[in-house]
C-alpha positions in Angstrom: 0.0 0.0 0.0 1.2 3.3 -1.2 2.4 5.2 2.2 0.2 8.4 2.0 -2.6 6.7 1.5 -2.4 4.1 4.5 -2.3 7.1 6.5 -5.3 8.4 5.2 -6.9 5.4 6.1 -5.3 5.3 9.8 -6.5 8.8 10.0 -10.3 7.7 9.3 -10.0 4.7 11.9 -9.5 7.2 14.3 -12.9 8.7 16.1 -12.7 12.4 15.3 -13.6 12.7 19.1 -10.4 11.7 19.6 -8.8 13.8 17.2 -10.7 16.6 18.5 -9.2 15.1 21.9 -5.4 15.4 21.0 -5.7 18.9 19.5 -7.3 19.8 22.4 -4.6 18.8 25.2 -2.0 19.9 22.1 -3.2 23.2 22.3 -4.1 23.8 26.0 -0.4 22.5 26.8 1.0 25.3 24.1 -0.6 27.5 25.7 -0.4 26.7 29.2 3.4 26.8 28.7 3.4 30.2 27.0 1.9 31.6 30.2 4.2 30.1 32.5 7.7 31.4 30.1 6.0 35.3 30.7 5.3 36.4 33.7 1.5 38.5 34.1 -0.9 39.1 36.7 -2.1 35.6 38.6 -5.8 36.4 37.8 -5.1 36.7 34.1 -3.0 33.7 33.9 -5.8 31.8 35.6 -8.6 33.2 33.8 -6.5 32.6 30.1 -6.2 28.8 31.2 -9.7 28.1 32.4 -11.0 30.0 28.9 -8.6 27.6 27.2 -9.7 24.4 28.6 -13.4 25.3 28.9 -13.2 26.1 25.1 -11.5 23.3 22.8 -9.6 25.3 20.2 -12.1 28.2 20.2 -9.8 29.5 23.5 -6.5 28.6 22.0 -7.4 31.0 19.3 -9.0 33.8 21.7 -5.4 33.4 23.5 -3.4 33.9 20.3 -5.6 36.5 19.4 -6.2 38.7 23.0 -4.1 36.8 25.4 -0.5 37.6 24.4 0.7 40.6 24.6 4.6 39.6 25.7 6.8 37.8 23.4 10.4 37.4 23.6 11.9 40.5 22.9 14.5 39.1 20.4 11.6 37.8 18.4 9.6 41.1 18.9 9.4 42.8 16.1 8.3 46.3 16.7 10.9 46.4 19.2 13.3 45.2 16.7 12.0 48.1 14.2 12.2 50.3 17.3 15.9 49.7 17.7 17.0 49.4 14.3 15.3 52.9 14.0 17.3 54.3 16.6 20.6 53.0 15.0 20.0 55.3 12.2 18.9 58.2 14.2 22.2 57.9 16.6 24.1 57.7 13.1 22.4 61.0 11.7 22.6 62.7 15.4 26.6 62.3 14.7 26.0 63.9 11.5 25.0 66.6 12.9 22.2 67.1 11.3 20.0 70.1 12.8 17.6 67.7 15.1 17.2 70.5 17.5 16.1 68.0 20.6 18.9 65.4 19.9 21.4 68.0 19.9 20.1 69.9 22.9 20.6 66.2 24.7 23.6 65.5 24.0 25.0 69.2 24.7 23.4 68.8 28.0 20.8 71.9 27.5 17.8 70.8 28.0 14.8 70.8 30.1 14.2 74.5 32.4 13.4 76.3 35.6 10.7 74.3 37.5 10.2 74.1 40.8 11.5 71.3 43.8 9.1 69.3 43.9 8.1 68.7 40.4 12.1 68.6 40.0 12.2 66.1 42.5 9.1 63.6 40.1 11.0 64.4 37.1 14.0 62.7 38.7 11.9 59.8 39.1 10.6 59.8 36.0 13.8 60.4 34.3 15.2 56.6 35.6 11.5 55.1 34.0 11.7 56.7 31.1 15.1 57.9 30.3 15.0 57.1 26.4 13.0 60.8 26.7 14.4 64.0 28.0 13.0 66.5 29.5 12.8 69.2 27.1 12.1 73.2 27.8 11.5 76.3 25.6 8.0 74.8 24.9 5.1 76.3 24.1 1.5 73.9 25.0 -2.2 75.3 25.2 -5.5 73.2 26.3 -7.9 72.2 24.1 -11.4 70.8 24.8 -13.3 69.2 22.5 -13.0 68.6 18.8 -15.3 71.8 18.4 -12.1 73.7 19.4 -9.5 71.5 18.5 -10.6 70.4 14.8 -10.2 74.3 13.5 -6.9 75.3 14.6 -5.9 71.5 13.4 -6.9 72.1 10.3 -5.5 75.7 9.8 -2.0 74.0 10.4 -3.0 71.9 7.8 -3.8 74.1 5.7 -0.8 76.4 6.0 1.7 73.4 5.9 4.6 74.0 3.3 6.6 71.0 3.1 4.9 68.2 5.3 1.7 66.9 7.1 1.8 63.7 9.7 -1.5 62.7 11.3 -2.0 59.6 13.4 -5.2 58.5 14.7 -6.7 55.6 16.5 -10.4 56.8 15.2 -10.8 58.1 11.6 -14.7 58.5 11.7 -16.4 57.2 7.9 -18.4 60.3 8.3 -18.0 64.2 7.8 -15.1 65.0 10.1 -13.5 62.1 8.7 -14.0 63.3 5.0 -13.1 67.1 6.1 -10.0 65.8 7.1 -8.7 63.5 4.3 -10.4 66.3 1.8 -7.8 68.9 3.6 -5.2 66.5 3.1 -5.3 65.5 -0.1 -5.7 68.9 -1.3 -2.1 70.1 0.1 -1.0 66.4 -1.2 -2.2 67.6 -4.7 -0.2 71.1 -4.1 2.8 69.2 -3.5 3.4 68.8 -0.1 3.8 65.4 1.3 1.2 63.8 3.3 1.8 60.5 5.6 -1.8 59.4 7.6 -1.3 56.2 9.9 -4.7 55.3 11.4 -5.4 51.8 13.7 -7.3 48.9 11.7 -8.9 48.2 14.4 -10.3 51.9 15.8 -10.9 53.4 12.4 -13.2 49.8 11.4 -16.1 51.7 9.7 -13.5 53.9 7.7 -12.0 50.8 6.1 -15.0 48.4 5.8 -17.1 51.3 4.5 -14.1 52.3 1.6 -13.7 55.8 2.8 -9.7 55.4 3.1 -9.5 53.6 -0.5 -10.5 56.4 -2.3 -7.8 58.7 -1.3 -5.2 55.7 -1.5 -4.1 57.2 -5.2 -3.8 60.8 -4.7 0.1 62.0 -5.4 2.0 62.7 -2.4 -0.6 61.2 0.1 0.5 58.0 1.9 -1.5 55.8 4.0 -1.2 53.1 6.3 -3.2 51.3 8.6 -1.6 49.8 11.6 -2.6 46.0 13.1 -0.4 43.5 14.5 -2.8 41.1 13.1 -0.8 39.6 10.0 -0.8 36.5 8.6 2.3 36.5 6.3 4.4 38.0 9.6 2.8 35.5 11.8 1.2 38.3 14.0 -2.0 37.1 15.6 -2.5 40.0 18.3 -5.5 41.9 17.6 -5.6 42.9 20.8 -2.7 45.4 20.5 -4.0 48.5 18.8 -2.0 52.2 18.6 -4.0 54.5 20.4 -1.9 57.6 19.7 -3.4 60.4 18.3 -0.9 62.8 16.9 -0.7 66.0 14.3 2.8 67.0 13.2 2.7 69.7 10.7 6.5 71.0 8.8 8.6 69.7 12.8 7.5 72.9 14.5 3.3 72.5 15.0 2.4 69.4 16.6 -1.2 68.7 18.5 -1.5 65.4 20.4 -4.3 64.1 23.3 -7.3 61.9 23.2 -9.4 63.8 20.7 -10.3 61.3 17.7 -11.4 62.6 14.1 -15.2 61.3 13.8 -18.5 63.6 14.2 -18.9 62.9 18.5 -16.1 64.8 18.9 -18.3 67.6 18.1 -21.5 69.2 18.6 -22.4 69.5 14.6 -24.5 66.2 14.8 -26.8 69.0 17.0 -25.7 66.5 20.2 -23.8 67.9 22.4 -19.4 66.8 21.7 -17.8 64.6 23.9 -16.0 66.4 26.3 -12.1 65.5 25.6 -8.8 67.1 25.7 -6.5 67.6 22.8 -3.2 70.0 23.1 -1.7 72.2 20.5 2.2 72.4 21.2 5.6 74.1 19.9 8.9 73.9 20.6 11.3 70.4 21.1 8.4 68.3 22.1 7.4 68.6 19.0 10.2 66.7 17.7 10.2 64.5 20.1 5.7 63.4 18.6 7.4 63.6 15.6 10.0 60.6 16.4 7.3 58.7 17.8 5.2 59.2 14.6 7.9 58.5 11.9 9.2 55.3 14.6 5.4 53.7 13.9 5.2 54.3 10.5 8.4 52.8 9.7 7.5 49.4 11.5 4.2 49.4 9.3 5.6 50.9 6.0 9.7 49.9 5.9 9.6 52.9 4.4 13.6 54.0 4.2 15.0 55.7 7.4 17.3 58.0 5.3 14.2 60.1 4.0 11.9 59.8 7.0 14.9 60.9 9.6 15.9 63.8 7.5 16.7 67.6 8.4 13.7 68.9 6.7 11.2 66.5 9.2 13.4 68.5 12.1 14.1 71.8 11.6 15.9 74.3 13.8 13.1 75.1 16.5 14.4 78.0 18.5 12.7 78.2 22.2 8.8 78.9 21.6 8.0 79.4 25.5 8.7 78.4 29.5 7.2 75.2 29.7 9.2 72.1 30.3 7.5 69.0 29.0 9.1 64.7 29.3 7.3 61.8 26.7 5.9 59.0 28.8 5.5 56.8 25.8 3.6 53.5 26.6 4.3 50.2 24.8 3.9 46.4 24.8 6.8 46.3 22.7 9.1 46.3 26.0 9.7 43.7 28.7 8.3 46.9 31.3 5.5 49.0 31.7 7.0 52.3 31.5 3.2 54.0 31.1 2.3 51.9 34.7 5.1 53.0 36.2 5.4 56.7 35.6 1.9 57.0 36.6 2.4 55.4 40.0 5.3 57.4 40.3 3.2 60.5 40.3 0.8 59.2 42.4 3.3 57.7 45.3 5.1 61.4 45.2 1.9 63.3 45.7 2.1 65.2 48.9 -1.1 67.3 49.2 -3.4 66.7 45.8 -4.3 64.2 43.4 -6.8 65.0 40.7 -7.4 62.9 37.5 -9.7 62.4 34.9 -10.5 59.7 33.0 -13.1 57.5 30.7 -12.2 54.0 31.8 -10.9 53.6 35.1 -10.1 49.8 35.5 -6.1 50.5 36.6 -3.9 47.6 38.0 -3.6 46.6 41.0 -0.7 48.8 42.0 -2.0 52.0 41.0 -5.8 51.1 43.1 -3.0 50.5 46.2 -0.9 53.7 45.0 -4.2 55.7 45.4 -5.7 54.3 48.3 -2.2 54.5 50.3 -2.2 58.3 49.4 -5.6 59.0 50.2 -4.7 56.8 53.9 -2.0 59.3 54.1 -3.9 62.7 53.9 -3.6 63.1 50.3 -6.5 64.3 48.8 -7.6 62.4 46.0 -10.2 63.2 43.6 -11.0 61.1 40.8 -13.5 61.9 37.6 -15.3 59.3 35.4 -18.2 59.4 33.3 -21.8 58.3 34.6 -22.9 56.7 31.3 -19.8 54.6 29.4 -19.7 54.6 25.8 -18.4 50.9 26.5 -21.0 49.9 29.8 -18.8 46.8 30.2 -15.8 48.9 31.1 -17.9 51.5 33.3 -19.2 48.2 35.5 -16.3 46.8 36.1 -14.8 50.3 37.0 -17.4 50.8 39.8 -16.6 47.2 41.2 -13.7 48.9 42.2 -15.6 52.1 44.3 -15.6 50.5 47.6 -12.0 49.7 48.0 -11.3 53.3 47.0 -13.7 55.1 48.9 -13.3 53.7 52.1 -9.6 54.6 52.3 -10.9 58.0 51.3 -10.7 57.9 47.7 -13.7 60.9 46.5 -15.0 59.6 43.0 -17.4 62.0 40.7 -19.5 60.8 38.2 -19.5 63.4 35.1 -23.4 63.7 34.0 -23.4 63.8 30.3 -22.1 64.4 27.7 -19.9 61.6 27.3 -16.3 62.8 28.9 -13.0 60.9 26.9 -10.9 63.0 28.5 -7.6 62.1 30.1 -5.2 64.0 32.7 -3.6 63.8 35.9 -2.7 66.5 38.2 0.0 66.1 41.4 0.2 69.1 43.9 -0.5 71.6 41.2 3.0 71.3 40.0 3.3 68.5 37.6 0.7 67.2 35.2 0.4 64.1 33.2 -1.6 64.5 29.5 -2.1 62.5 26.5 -3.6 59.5 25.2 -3.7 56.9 28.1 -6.8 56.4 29.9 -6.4 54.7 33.9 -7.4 51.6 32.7 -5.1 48.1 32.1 -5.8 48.4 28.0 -4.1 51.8 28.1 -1.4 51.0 30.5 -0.2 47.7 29.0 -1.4 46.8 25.7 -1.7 50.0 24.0 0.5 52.1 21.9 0.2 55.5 24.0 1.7 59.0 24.0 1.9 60.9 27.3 3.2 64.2 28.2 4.8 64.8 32.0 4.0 68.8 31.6 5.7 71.0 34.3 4.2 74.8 34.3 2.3 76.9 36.8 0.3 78.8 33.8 -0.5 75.6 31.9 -1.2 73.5 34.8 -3.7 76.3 36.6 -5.5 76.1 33.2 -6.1 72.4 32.5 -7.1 72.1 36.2 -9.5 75.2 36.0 -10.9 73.0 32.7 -11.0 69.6 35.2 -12.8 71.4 37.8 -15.5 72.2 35.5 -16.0 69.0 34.8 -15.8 68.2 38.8 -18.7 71.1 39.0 -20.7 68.6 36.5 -20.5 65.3 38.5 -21.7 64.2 41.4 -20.0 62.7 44.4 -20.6 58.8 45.0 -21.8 58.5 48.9 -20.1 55.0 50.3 -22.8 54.6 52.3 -25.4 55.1 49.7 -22.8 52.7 47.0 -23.1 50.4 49.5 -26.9 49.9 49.3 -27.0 49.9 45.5 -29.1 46.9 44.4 -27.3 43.8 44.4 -28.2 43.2 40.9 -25.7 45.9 39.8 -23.2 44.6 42.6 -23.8 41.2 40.6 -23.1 42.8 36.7 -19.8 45.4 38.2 -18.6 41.9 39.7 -19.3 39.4 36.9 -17.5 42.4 34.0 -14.7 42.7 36.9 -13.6 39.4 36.7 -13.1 40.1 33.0 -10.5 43.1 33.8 -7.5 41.2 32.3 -9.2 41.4 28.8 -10.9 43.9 28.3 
């Protein structure tokens, strides 16, 4: 009998039970040991294995899909795109190539005059996230909703000369979304080059509904979409998406915060705009979005490094203001959570105030003990979240967590509509932590994020005047009167809870 085919047949004695069988423990033992190689959180280990074995197959492709999000780093390829990308830029910093940032590190000018204490958190912050200097001479102004934001983005678009980068994690198949491409594409057609990355996964309705396709031709207009989901790489994790939302326009205008480009972010729908914060910036820093931009788009494109990390993407920025502003750039892409850690570094440092906004609170453990150990210590801590959640999953399983807070003292305030998206941290009134990151474990550890460590009195007295508004809209959760809630809602916070690890 021919070999091949007396397999076959073996194959068909076999009860496909049992076939079904031996995949089964094949795949629960893959991924059983993939757990136990990388280190996580014991309640997302445990949860991962039970899915797995409950569900035959069906979990061993939920795990490959939304379960890893830590692989080797020699095998990690946007770390190895990260690296190879900062070979070239050390090779053009020796060139001496007017990067105004790079050369203001390495001749030991940077940051400026801020006081003690915040001084004292940058130190901290420098040893988390050295790879990012504290950088002064910046300019950076508040700006809430898109109904603000969207204009004076788009008159930097509109007056851009030589180049336009926009990143996004939401490009809305609507009319923002059209407003913007149609701005784009029209300085693409007068000759100035145009780079868009958007996320696959965020932007869904913009690709399914062929609203990026038809812009995909237009001279000088480049798009990509990012995804780690690839086949022909052998990159399975849909559940790491870039979240950073970023506007670089010629290296010297740069806008970056939580504000997406679809019509909620503004009020001409007739609803009222989703309350969020987006910032408008000059100076350094904005060299410093623009490395993280072009960084992105060369691990989706390949594009070459010697014409994305050219003069002309960053030109001589003279000082534009006072304010001294550090990246916190989050990442899966590293072994630690840089993101995590800089935010409980703020929090452990505060002395007399802690106030922070944000849409989905479901932190990690360390930052619910960081807060509740300050509050225990006379800190006073004041935390803002939305009473209705776009995503009702995410607001239960953030209000499982009220108790714990709010007996050590925690004070948490519901925002009453609109919808708030918003994201920032305040410490003592001296140091303030903005961008893209909401306090929530997606944010922290499995998303691509952008935050900015801001140090200065003017700025910081006007984003806290803007959170206090926002505090004036919400209303203070009583323990007592959480603690009497019907248990049916104790019973849907607890059961969407247990699902923290993945969501």
């Amino acid at each position: 009998m021919i070999p091949g085919f007396a397999i076959i047949g073996w194959l068909d004695a076999i009860p496909w039970i049992t076939l079904t069988t031996i995949l089964h423990g094949i795949t629960f033992a893959w991924v059983f040991l993939h757990i136990v190689q990388h280190r996580r959180e014991p309640v997302s280990s445990l949860l991962w294995i039970v899915v797995c074995w409950s569900l035959p197959i069906i979990g061993f492709f939920l795990y490959l899909m939304f379960g890893i999000y830590k692989v080797p780093r020699k095998t990690w390829m946007k770390e190895k795109s990260n690296r190879q990308f900062q070979s070239e830029r050390e090779a053009r910093e020796a060139e001496s190539l007017p990067m105004y940032y790079w050369k203001s590190v390495r001749e030991s000018v940077t940051g400026g005059p801020i006081s003690p204490k915040a001084h004292e958190v940058d130190l901290a912050l420098e040893r988390v996230v050295g790879d990012h200097p504290l950088l002064g001479g910046n300019q950076i102004a508040p700006l809430t909703t898109g109904d603000e934001a969207f204009p004076r983005m788009l008159e930097a678009i509109r007056n851009a000369r030589h180049h336009i980068h926009l990143q996004t994690f939401i490009l809305g198949n609507d009319a923002t979304g059209r407003l913007f491409l149609d701005a784009l594409a029209e300085k693409a057609r007068e000759g100035v080059t145009v780079r868009l990355l958007f996320d696959r996964f965020g932007s869904t309705h913009a690709v399914l509904g062929g609203l990026v396709r038809r812009y995909r031709r237009i001279p000088n207009f480049h798009i990509a979409g990012w995804s780690q989901a690839r086949l022909l790489k052998r990159q399975f994790q849909l559940n790491l998406r870039n979240h950073r939302k970023a506007l670089i326009v010629d290296g010297v205008d740069a806008f970056a915060g939580g504000i997406n480009l679809h019509d909620a972010q503004t009020s001409r729908s007739g609803k009222p705009a989703i309350r969020d914060y987006h910032f408008h910036m000059a100076g350094p820093i904005a060299h410093e979005i623009q490395y993280t931009f072009l960084r992105d788009w060369y691990f989706m494109t390949d594009e070459s490094p010697e014409e994305l990390l050219k003069a002309e993407h960053f030109p001589d920025i003279t000082g534009q203001g006072p304010v001294a502003i550090r990246m916190v750039n989050g990442s899966p892409a590293t072994e630690l959570d840089e993101l995590c850690d800089a935010i409980f570094t703020c929090i452990v440092m505060a002395h007399r105030e802690i106030l922070a906004v944000t849409p989905y609170f479901i932190p990690s453990s360390d930052i619910i003990r960081a807060l509740r150990i300050a509050a225990l210590s006379g800190v006073e801590v004041r935390i803002i979240v939305p009473a209705a959640n776009n995503h009702v999953y995410a607001g239960l399983a953030g209000r499982a967590l009220y108790d714990e807070l709010m007996s050590a003292g925690v004070k948490i305030y519901e925002r009453n509509p609109p919808f708030m998206h918003a994201k920032a941290l305040i410490i003592d009134d001296e140091v303030a932590m903005v961008g893209t990151a909401n306090l929530d474990v997606r944010s922290l550890r499995l998303n691509y994020e952008t935050n900015l460590a801001v140090y200065d009195e003017t700025f910081i007295n006007k984003l806290k005047r803007i959170m206090l508004e926002d505090l004036a809209e919400s209303t203070e959760m009583n323990l007592n009167a959480w603690r009497n809630r019907p248990a049916i809602h104790k019973v849907a916070e607890n059961v969407c809870h247990l699902f923290t690890p993945i969501l």
